[in-house]
C-alpha positions as CSV (number, residue, x, y, z in Angstrom):
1,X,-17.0,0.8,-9.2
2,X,-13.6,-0.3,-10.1
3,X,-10.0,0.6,-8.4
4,X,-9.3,4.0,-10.7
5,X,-12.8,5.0,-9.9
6,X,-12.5,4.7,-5.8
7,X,-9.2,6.4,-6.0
8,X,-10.5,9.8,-7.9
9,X,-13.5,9.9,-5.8
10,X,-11.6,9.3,-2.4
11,X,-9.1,12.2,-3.8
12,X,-11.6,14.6,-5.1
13,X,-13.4,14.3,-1.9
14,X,-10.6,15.1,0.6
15,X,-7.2,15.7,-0.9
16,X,-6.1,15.7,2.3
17,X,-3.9,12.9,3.7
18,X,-3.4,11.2,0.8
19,X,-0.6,8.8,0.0
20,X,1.8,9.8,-2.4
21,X,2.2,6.7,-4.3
22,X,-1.8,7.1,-4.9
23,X,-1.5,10.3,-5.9
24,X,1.4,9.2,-8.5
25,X,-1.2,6.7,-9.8
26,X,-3.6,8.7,-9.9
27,X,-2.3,11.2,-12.5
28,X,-1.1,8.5,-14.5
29,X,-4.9,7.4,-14.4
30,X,-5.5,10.8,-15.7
31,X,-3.1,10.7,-18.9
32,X,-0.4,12.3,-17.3
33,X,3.6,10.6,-17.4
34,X,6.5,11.1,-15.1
35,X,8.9,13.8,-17.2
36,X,11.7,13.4,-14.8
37,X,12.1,13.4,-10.6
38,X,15.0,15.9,-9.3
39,X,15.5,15.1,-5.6
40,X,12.2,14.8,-4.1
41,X,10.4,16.6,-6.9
42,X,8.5,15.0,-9.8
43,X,7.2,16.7,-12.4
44,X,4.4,15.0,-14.6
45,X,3.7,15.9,-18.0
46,X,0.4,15.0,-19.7
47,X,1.1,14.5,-23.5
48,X,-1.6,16.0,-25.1
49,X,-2.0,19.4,-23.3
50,X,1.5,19.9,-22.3
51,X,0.4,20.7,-18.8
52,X,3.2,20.3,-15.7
53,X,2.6,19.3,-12.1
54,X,5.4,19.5,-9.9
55,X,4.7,17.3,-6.8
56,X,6.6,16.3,-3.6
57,X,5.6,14.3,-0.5
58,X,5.5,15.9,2.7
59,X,7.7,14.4,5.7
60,X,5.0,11.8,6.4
61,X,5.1,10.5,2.9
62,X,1.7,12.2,1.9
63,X,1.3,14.3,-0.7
64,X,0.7,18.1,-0.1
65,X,-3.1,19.2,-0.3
66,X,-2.4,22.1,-2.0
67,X,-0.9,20.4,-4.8
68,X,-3.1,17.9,-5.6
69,X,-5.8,21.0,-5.7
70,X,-3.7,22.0,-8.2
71,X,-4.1,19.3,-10.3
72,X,-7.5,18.9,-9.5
73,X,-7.9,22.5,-11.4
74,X,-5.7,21.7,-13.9
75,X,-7.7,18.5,-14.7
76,X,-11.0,19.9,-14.5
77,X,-10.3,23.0,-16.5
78,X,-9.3,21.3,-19.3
């Protein structure tokens, strides 16, 4: 099982203290680009389905659960 492969798994299991640099990486894994970062807010585009995610890190420099179950449904559903 390589790097890309541990990552969804560990994030699909328990989005729930997860860096936010993995969680960056992780959606580029998944086809999606950085459209542009205002402040602390990115917002990732994914090309081909014109889907946005809007993420920021909480104060601990996690990402927010309820985001990345966002993406998680926004991934899956598609």
């Amino acid at each position: 099982m390589g790097k890309q492969e541990k990552l969804d798994q560990r994030i699909r299991n328990n989005p729930n203290n997860i860096k936010f640099k993995d969680v960056v990486q992780w959606l580029k894994d998944q086809g999606f680009v950085l459209d542009r970062t205002r402040g602390s807010h990115h917002l990732f585009l994914h090309p081909l389905t014109r889907r946005r995610l809007n993420f920021q890190p909480d104060k601990s420099g996690n990402a927010k659960p309820y985001q990345i179950k966002q993406a998680l449904e926004a991934i899956d559903g598609e």
